[in-house]
VOLO-38698 format. One line per field, with one value per residue (C-alpha): x, y, z; chain; residue number from 1. Coordinates in steps of 0.5 Angstrom, whole numbers. Each point is the difference from the previous one (the first is absolute). Layout:
<rs>
X	[X_...]
Y	[Y_...]
Z	[Z_...]
c	[A_...]
k	[NUM_...]
</rs>
This chain:
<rs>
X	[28_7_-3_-3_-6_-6_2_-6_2_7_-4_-4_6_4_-6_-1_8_0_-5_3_4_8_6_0_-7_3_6_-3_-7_7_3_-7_0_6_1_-7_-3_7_3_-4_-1_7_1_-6_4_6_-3_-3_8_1_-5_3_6_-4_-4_7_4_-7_0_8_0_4_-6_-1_8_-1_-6_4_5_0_5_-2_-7_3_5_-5_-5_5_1_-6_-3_6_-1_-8_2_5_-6_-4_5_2_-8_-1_7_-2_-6_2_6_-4_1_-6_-1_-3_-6_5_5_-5_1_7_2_-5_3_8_-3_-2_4_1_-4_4_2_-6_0_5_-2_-7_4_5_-6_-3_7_1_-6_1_-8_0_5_-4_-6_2_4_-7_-5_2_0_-7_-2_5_-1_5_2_-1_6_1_-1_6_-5_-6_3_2_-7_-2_5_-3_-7_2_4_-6_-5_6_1_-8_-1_6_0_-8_3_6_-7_-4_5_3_-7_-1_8_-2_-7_4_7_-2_0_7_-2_-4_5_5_-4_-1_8_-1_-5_3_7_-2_-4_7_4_-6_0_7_0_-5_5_5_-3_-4_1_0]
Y	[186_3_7_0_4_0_-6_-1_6_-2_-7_4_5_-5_-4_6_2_-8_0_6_-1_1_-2_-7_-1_2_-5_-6_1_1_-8_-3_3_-3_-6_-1_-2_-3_5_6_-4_0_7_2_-3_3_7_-3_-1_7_3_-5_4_7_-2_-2_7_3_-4_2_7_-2_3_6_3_-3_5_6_0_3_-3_-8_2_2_-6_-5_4_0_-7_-3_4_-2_-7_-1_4_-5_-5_3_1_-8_-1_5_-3_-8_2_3_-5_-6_-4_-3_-7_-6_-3_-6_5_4_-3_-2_7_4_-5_2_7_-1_2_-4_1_2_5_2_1_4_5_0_2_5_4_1_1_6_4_6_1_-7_4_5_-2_-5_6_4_-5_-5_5_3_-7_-1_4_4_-2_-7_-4_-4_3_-5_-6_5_2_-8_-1_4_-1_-8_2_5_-6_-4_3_2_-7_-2_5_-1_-7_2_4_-5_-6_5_4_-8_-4_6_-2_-7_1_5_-4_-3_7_2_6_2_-2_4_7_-2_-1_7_4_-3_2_7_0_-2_6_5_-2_0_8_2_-2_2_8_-2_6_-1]
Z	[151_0_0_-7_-1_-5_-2_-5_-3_-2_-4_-3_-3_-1_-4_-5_0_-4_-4_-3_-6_1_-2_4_-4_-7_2_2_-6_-4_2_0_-7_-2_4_3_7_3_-3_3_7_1_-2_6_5_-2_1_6_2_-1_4_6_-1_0_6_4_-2_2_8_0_-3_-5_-4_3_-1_-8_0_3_-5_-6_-4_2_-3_-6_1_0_-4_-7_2_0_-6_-4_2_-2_-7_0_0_-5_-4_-1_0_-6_-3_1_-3_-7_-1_0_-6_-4_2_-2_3_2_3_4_7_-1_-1_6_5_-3_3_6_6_6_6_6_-6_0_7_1_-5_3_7_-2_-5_7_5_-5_-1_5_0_4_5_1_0_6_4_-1_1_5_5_0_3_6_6_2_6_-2_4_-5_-7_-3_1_-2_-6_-2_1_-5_-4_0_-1_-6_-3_2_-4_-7_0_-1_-5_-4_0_-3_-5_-3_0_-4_-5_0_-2_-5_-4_0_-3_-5_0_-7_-3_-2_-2_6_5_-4_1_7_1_-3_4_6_-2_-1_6_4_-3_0_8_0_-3_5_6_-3_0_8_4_7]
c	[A_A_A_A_A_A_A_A_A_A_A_A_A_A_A_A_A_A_A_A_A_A_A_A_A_A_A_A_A_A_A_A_A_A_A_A_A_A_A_A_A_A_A_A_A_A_A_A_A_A_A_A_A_A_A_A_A_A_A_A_A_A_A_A_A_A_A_A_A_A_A_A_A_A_A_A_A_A_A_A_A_A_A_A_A_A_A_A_A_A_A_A_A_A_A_A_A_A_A_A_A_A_A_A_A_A_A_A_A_A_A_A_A_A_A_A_A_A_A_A_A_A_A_A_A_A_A_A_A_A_A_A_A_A_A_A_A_A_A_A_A_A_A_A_A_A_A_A_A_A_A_A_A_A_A_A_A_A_A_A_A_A_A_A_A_A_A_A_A_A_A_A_A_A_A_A_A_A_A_A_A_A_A_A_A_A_A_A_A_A_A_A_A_A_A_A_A_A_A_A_A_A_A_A_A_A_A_A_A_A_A_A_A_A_A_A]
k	[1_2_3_4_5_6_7_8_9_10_11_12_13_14_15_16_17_18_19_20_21_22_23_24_25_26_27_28_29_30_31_32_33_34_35_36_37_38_39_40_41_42_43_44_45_46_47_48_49_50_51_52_53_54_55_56_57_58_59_60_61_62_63_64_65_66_67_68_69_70_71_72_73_74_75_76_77_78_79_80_81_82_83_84_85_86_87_88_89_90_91_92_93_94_95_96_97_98_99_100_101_102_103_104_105_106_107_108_109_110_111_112_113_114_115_116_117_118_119_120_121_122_123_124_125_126_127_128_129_130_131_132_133_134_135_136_137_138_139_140_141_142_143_144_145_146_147_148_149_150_151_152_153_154_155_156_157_158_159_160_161_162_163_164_165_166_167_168_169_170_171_172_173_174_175_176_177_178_179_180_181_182_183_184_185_186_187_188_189_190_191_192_193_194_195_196_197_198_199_200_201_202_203_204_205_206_207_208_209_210_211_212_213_214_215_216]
</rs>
């Protein structure tokens, strides 16, 4: 269909290329942490709306020019390095800047943190959009599975970006359930969710310093 080939292949890769920890991982354990199950679910359908724009950019091209520019993977490398270090660095802040409370005070004062889902969203979104590695990893492995005289490898394309988002977003959403029903569990512990916020934060400005220093 639409002249994709090896189609099994491309389920497996993709499979293994999920259960593989990265920054989308790190982000959305990072929000069910904080915020829980709703937080992480949305998070994970952020990210699944960047891979939407990734998969588009894929079957038009658009992906393919970002690739050979040298300057717009710089661009969007130091962006989304900055950017995912920002994060880290608010988590890791929040974290040592809370105040002691009182029992009473405890829940009135873990809502007055939480941030709004569709806020949530977005930054699941643009921590996808801006990681160059998503670029390239389009650019290099969607053409392995469409053949080249395909007469219509924009749907080919399309498609796989479909499945792909298909697959990211059953994962993730199996990952926010989990890191979220884990918090819940500890979400009586003040002092265990203080250093959860903490190595979730270091963990967003050491993947942040490692974009950062991506080579192509």
């Amino acid at each position: 269909m639409f002249g994709i080939v090896h189609f099994p292949f491309f389920l497996a890769a993709v499979f293994l290329l999920n259960v593989t920890p990265g920054p989308d991982t790190a982000y959305i354990v990072g929000r069910s942490v904080a915020q829980g199950r709703s937080a992480g679910l949305v998070s994970a359908l952020g990210i699944s709306a960047g891979c939407c724009v990734h998969s588009l950019a894929c079957a038009f091209g658009l992906t393919a020019l970002l690739a050979a520019s040298a300057t717009a993977f710089t661009v969007i490398k130091l962006v989304g390095a900055i950017y995912l270090i920002y994060l880290g660095a608010r988590l890791l802040f929040a974290s040592r800047g809370e105040p002691r409370q009182a029992p009473a005070e405890q829940p009135q004062g873990l809502a007055a943190g939480r941030k709004p889902l569709g806020q949530l969203f977005v930054q699941g979104f643009w921590t996808n959009v801006l990681n160059p590695k998503v670029v390239l990893f389009f650019v290099s492995f969607f053409p392995q599975f469409v053949s080249a005289d395909s007469d219509a490898k924009a749907l080919a394309f399309l498609f796989l970006g479909l499945v792909f988002v298909a697959m990211s977003t059953v994962w993730n959403s199996f990952v926010a359930w989990v890191a979220g029903s884990v918090t819940e569990r500890l979400g009586g512990k003040p002092g265990v969710k203080k250093w959860l916020d903490r190595v979730v934060g270091s963990a967003f400005v050491g993947l942040g310093l490692k974009l950062a220093t991506a080579q192509r």
